[in-house]
mmCIF file as gemmi writes it, N, C-alpha and C atoms, coordinates in Angstrom:
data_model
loop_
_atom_site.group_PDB
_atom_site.id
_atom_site.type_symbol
_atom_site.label_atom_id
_atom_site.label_alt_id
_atom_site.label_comp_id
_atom_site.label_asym_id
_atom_site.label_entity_id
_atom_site.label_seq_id
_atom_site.pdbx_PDB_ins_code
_atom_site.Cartn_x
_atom_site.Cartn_y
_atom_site.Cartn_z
_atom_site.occupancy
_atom_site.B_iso_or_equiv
_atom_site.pdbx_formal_charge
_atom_site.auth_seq_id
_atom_site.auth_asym_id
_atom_site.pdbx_PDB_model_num
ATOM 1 N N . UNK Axp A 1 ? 51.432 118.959 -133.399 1 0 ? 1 A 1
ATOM 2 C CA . UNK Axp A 1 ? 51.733 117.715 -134.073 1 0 ? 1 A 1
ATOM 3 C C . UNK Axp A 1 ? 51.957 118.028 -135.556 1 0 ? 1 A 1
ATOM 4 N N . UNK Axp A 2 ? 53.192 117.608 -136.205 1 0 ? 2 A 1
ATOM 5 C CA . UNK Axp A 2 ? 53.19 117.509 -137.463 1 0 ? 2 A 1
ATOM 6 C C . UNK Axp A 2 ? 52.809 116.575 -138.277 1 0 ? 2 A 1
ATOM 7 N N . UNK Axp A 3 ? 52.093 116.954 -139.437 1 0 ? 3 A 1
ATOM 8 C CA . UNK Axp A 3 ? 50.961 116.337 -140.103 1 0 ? 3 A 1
ATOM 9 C C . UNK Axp A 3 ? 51.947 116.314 -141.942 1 0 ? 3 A 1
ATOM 10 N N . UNK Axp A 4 ? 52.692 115.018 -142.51 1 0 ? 4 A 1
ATOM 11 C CA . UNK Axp A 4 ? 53.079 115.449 -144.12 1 0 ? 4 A 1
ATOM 12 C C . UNK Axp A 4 ? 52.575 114.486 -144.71 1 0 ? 4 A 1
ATOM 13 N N . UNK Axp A 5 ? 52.723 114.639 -146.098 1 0 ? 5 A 1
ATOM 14 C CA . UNK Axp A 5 ? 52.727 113.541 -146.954 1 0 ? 5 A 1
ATOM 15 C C . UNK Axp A 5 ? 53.307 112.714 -146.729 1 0 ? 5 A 1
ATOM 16 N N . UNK Axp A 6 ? 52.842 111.34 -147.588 1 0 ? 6 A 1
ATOM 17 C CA . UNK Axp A 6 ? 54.38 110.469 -147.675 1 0 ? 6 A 1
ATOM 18 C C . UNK Axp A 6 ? 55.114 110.877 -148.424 1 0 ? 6 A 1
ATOM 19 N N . UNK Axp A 7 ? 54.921 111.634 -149.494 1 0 ? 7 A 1
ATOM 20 C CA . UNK Axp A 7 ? 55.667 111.953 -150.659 1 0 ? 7 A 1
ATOM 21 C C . UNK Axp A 7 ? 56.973 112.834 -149.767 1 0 ? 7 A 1
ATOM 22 N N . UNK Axp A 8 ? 56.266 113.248 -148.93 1 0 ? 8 A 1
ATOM 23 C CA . UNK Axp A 8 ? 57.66 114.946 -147.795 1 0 ? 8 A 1
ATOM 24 C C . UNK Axp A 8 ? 58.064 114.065 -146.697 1 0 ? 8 A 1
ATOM 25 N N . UNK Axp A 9 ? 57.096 112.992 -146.717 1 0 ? 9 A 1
ATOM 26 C CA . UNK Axp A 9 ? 58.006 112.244 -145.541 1 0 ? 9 A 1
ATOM 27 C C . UNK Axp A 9 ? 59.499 111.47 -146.179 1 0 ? 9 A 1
ATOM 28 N N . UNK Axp A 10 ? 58.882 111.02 -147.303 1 0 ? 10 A 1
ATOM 29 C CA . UNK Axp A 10 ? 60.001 109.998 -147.927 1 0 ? 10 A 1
ATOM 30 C C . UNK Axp A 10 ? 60.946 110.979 -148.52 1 0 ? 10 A 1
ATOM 31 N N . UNK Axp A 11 ? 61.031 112.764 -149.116 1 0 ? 11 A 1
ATOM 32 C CA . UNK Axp A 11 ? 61.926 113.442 -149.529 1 0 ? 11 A 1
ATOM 33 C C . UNK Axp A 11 ? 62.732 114.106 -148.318 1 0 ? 11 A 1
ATOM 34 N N . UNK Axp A 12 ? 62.015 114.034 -147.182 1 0 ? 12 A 1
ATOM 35 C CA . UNK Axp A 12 ? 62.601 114.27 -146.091 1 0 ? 12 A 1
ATOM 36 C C . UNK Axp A 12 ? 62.896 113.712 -145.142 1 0 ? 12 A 1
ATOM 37 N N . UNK Axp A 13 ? 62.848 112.369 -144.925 1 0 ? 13 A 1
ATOM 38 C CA . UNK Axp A 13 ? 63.481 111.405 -143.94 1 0 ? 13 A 1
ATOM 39 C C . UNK Axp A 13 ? 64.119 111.57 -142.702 1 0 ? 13 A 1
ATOM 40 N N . UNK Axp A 14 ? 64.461 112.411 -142.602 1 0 ? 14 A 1
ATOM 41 C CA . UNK Axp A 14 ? 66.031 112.569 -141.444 1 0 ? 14 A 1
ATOM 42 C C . UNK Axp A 14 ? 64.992 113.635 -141.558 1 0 ? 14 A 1
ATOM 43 N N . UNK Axp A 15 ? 64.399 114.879 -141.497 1 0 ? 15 A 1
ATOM 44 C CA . UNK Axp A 15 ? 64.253 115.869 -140.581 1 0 ? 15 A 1
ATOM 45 C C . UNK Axp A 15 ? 62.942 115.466 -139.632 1 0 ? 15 A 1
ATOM 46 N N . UNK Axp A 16 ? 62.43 114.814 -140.916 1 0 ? 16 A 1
ATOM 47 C CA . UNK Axp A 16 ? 60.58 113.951 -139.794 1 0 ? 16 A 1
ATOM 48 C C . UNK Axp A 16 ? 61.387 113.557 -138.797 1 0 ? 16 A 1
ATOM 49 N N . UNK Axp A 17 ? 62.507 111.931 -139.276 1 0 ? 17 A 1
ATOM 50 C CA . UNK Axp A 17 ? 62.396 111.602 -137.854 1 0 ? 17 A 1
ATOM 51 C C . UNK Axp A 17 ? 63.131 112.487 -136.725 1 0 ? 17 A 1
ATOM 52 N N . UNK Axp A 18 ? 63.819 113.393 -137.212 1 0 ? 18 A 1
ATOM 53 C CA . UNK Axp A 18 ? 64.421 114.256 -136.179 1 0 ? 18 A 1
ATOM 54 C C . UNK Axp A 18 ? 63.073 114.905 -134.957 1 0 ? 18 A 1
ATOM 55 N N . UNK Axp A 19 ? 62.159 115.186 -135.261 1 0 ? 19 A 1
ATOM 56 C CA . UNK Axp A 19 ? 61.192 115.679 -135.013 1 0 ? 19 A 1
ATOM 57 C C . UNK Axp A 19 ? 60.184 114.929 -134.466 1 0 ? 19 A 1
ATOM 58 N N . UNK Axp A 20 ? 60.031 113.566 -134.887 1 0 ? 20 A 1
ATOM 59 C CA . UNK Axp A 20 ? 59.954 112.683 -134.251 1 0 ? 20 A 1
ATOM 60 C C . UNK Axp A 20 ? 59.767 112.202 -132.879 1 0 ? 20 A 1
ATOM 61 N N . UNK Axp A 21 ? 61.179 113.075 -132.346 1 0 ? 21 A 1
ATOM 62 C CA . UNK Axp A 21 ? 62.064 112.889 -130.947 1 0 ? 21 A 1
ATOM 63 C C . UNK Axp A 21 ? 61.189 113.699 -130.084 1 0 ? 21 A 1
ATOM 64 N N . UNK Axp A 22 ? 60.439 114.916 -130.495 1 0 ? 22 A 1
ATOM 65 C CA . UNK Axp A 22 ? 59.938 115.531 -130.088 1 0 ? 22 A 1
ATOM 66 C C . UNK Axp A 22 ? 58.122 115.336 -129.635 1 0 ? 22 A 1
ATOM 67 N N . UNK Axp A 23 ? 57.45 115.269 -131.326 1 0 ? 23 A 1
ATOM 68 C CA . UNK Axp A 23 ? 56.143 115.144 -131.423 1 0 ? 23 A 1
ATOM 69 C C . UNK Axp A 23 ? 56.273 114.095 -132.1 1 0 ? 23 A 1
ATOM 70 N N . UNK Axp A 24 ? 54.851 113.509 -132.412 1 0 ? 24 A 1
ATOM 71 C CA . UNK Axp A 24 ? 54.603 112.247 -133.359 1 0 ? 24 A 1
ATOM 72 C C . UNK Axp A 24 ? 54.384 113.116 -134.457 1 0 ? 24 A 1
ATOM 73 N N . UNK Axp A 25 ? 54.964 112.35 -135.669 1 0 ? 25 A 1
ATOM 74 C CA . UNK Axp A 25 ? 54.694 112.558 -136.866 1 0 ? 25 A 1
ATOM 75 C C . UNK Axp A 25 ? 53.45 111.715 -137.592 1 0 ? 25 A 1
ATOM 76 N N . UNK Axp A 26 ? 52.592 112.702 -138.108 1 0 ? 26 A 1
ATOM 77 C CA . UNK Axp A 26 ? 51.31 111.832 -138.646 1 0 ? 26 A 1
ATOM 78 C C . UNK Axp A 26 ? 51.922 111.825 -140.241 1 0 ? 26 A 1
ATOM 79 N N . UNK Axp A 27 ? 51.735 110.974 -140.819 1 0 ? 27 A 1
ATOM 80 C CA . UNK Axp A 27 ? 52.135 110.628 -142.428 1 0 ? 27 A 1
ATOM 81 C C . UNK Axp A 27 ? 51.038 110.563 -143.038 1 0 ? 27 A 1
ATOM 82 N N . UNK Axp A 28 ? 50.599 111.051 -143.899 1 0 ? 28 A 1
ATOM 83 C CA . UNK Axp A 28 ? 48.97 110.968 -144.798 1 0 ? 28 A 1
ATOM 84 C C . UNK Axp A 28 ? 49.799 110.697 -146.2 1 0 ? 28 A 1
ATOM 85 N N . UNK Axp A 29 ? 48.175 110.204 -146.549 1 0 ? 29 A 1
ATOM 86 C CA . UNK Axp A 29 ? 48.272 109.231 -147.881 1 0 ? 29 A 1
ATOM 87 C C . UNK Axp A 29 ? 46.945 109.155 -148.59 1 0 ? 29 A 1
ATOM 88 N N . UNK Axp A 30 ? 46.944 109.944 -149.81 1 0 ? 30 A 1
ATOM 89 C CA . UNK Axp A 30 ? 45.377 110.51 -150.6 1 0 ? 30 A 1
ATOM 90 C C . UNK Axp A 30 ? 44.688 111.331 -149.296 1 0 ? 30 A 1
ATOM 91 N N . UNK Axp A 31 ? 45.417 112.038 -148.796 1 0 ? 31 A 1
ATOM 92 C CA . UNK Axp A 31 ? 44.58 112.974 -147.533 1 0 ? 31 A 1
ATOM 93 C C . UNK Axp A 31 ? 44.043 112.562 -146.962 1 0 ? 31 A 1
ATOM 94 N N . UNK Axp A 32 ? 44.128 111.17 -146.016 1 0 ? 32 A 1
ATOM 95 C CA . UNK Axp A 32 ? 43.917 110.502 -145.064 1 0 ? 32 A 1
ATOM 96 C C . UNK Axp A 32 ? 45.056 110.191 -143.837 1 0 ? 32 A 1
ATOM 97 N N . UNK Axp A 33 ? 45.004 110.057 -142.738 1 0 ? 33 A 1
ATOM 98 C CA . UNK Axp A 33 ? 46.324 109.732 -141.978 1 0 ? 33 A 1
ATOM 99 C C . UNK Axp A 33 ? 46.541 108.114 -142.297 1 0 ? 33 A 1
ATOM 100 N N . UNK Axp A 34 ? 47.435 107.718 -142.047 1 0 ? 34 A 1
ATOM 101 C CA . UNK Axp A 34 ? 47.977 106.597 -142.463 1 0 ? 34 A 1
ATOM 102 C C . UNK Axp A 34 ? 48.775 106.017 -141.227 1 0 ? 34 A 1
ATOM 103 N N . UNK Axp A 35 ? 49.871 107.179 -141.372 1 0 ? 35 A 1
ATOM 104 C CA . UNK Axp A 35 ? 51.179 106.318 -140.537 1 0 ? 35 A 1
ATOM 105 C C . UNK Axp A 35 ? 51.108 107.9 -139.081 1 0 ? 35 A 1
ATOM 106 N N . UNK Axp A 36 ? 52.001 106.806 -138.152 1 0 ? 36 A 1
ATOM 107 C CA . UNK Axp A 36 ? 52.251 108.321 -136.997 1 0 ? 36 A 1
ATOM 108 C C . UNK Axp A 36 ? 53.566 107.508 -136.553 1 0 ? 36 A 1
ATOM 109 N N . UNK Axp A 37 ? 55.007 108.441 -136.848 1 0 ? 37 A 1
ATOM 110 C CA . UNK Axp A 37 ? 56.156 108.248 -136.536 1 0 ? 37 A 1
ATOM 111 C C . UNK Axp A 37 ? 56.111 109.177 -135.15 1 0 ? 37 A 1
ATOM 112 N N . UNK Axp A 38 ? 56.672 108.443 -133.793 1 0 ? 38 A 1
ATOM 113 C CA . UNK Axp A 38 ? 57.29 108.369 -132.573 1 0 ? 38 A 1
ATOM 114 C C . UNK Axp A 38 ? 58.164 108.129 -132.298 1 0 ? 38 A 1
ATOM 115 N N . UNK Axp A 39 ? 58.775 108.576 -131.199 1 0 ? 39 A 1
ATOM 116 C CA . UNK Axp A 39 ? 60.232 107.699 -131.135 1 0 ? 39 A 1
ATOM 117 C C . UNK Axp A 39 ? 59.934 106.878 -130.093 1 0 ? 39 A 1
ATOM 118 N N . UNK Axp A 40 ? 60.969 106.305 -129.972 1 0 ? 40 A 1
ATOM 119 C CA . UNK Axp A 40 ? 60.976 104.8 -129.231 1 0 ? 40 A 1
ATOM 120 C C . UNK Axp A 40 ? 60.604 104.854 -128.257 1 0 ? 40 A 1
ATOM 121 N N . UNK Axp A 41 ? 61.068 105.701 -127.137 1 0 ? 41 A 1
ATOM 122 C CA . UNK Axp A 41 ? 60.93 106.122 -125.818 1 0 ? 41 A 1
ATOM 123 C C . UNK Axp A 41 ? 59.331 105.893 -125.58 1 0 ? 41 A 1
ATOM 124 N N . UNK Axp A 42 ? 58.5 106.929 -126.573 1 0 ? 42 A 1
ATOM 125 C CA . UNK Axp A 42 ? 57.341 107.481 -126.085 1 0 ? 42 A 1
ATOM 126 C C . UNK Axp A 42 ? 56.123 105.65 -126.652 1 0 ? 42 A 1
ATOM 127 N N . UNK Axp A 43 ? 57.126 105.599 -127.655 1 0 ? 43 A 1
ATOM 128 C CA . UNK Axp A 43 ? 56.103 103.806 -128.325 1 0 ? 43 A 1
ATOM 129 C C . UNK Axp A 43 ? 56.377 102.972 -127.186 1 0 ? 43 A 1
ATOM 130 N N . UNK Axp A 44 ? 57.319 103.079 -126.249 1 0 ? 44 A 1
ATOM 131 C CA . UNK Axp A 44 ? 57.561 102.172 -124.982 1 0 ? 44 A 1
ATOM 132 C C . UNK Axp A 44 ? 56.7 102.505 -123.61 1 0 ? 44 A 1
ATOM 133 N N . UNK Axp A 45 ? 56.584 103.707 -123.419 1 0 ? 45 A 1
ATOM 134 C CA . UNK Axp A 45 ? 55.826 104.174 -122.557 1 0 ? 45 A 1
ATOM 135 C C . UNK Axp A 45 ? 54.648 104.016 -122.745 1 0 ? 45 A 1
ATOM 136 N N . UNK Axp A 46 ? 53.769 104.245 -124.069 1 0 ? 46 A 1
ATOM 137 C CA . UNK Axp A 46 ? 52.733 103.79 -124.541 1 0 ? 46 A 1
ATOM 138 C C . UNK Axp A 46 ? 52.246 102.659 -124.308 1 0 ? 46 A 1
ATOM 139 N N . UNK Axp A 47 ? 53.071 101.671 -124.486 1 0 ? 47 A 1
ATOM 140 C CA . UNK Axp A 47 ? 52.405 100.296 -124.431 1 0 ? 47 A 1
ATOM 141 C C . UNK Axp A 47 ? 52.69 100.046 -123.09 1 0 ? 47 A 1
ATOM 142 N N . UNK Axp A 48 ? 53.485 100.335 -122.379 1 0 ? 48 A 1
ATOM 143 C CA . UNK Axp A 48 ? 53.522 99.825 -120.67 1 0 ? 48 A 1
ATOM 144 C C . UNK Axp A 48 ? 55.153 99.496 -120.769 1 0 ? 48 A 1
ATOM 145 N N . UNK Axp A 49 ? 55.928 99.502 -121.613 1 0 ? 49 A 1
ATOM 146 C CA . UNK Axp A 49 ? 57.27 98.692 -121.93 1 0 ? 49 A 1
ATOM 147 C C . UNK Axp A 49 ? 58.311 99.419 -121.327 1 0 ? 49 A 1
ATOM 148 N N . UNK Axp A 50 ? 58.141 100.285 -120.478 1 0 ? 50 A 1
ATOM 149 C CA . UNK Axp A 50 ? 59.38 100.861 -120.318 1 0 ? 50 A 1
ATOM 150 C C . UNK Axp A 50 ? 60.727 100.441 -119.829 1 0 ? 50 A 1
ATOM 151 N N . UNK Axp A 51 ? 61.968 101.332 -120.057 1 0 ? 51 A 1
ATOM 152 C CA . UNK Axp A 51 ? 63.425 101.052 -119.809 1 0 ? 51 A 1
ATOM 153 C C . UNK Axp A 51 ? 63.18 101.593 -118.44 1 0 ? 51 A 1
ATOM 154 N N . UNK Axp A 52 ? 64.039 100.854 -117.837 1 0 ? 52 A 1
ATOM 155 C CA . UNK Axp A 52 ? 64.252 101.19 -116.41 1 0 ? 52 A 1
ATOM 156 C C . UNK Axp A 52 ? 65.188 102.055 -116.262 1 0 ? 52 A 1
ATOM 157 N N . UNK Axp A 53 ? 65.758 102.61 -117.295 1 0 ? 53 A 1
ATOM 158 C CA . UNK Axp A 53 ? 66.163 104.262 -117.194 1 0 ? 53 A 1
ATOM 159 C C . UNK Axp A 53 ? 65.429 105.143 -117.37 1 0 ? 53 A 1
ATOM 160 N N . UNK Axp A 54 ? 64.001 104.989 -118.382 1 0 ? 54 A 1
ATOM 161 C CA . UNK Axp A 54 ? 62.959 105.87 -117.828 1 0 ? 54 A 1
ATOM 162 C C . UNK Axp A 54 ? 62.57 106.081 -116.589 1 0 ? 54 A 1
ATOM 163 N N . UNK Axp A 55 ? 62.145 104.386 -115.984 1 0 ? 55 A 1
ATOM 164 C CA . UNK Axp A 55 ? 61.464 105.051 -114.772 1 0 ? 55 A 1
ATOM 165 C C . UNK Axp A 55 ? 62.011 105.528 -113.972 1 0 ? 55 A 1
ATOM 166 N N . UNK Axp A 56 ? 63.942 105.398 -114.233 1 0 ? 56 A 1
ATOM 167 C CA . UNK Axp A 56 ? 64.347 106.312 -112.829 1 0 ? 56 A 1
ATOM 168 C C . UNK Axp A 56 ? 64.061 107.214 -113.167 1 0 ? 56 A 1
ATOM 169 N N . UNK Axp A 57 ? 63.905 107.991 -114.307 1 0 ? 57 A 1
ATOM 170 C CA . UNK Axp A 57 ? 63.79 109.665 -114.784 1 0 ? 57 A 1
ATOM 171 C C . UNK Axp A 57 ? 62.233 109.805 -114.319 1 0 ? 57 A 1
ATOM 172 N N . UNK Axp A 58 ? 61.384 109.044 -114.751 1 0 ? 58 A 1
ATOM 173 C CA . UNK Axp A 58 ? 60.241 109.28 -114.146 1 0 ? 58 A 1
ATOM 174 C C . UNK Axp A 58 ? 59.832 109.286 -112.83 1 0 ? 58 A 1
ATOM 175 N N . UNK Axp A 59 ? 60.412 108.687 -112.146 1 0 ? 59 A 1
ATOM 176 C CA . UNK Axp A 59 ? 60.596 108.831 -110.404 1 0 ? 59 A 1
ATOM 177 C C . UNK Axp A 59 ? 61.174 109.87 -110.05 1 0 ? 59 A 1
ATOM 178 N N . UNK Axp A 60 ? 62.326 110.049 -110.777 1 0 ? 60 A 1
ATOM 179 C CA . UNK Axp A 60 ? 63.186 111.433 -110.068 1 0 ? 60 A 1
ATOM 180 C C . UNK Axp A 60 ? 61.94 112.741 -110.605 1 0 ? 60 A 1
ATOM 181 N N . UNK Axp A 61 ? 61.546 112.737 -111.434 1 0 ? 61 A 1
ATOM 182 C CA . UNK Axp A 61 ? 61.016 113.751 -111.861 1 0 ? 61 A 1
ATOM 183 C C . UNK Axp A 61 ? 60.047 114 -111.016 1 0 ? 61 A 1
ATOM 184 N N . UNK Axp A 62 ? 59.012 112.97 -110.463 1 0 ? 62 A 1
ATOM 185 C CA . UNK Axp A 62 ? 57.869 112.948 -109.754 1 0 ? 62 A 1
ATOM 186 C C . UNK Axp A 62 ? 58.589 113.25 -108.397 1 0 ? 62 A 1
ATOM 187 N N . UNK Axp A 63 ? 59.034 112.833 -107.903 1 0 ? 63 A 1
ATOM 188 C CA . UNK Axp A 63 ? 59.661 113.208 -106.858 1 0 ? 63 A 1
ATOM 189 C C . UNK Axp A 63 ? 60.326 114.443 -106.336 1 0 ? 63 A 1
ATOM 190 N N . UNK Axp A 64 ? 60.841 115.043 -107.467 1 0 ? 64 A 1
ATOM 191 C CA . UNK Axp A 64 ? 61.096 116.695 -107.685 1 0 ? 64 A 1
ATOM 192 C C . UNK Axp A 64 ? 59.909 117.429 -107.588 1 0 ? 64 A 1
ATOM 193 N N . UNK Axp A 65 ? 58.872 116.857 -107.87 1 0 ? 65 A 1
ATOM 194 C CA . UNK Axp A 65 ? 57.469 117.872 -108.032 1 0 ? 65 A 1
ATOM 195 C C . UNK Axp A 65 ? 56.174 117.381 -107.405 1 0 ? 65 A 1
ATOM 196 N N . UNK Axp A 66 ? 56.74 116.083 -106.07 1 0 ? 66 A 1
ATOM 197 C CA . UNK Axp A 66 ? 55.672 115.759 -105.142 1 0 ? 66 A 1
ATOM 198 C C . UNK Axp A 66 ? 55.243 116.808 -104.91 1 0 ? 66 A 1
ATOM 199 N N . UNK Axp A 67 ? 55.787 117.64 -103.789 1 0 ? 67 A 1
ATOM 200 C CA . UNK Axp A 67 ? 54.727 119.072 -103.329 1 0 ? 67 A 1
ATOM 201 C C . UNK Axp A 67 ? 54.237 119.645 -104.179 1 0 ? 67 A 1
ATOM 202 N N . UNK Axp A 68 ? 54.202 119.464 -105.294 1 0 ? 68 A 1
ATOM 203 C CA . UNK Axp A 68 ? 53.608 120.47 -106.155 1 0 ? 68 A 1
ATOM 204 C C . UNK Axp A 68 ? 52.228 119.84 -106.847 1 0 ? 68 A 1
ATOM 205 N N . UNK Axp A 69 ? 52.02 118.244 -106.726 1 0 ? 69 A 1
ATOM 206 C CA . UNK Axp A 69 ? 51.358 117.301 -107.087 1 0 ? 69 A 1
ATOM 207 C C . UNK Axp A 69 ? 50.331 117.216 -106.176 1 0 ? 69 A 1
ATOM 208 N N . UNK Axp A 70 ? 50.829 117.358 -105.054 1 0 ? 70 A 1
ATOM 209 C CA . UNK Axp A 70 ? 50.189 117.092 -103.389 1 0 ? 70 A 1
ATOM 210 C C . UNK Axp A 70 ? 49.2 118.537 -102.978 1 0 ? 70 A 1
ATOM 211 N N . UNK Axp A 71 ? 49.524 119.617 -103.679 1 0 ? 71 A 1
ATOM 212 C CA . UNK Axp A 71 ? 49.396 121.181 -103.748 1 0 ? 71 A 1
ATOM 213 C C . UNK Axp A 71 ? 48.055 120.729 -104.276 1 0 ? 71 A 1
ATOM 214 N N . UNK Axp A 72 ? 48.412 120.28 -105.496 1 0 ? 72 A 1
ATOM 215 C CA . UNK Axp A 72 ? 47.252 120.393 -106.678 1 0 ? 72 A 1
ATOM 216 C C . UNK Axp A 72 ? 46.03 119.513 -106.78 1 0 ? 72 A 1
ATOM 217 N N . UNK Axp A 73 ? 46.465 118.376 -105.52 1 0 ? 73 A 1
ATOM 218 C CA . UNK Axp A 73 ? 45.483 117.47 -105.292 1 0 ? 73 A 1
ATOM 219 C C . UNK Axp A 73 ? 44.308 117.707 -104.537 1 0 ? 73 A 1
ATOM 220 N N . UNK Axp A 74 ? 45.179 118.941 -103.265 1 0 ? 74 A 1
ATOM 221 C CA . UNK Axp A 74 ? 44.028 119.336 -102.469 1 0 ? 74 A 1
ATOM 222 C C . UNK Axp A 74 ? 43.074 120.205 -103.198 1 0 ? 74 A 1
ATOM 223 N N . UNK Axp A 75 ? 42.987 120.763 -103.941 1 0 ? 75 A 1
ATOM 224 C CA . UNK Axp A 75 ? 42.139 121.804 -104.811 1 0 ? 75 A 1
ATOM 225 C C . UNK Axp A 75 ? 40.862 121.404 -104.821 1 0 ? 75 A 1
């Protein structure tokens, strides 16, 4: 997880949120966390909100890796 200032968040804008896409960005402020930039996708999944183009991706995905889920259950 990347952890900046606001001062590197606000001189760098476009590469946080690029990165964003990836991990959450934590934003600190007097060396405290403050803010945590996400992207949309993952703030939707979070709260329960998802696009129903996720869940096909999330179905197809689970579904690609039932046996492997089903493997790991018997353990």
């Amino acid at each position: 997880m990347t952890r900046v200032t606001a001062t590197e968040f606000k001189n760098n804008i476009g590469a946080f949120s690029d990165a964003a896409m990836s991990e959450p960005v934590i934003i600190t402020s007097h060396q405290r966390d403050r803010l945590v930039l996400l992207s949309a996708d993952e703030y939707r999944r979070l709260v329960g909100d998802v696009s129903p183009e996720f869940e096909d991706r999330l179905e197809r995905s689970l579904n690609r890796h039932s046996n492997t889920l089903a493997e790991l259950a018997k353990r």
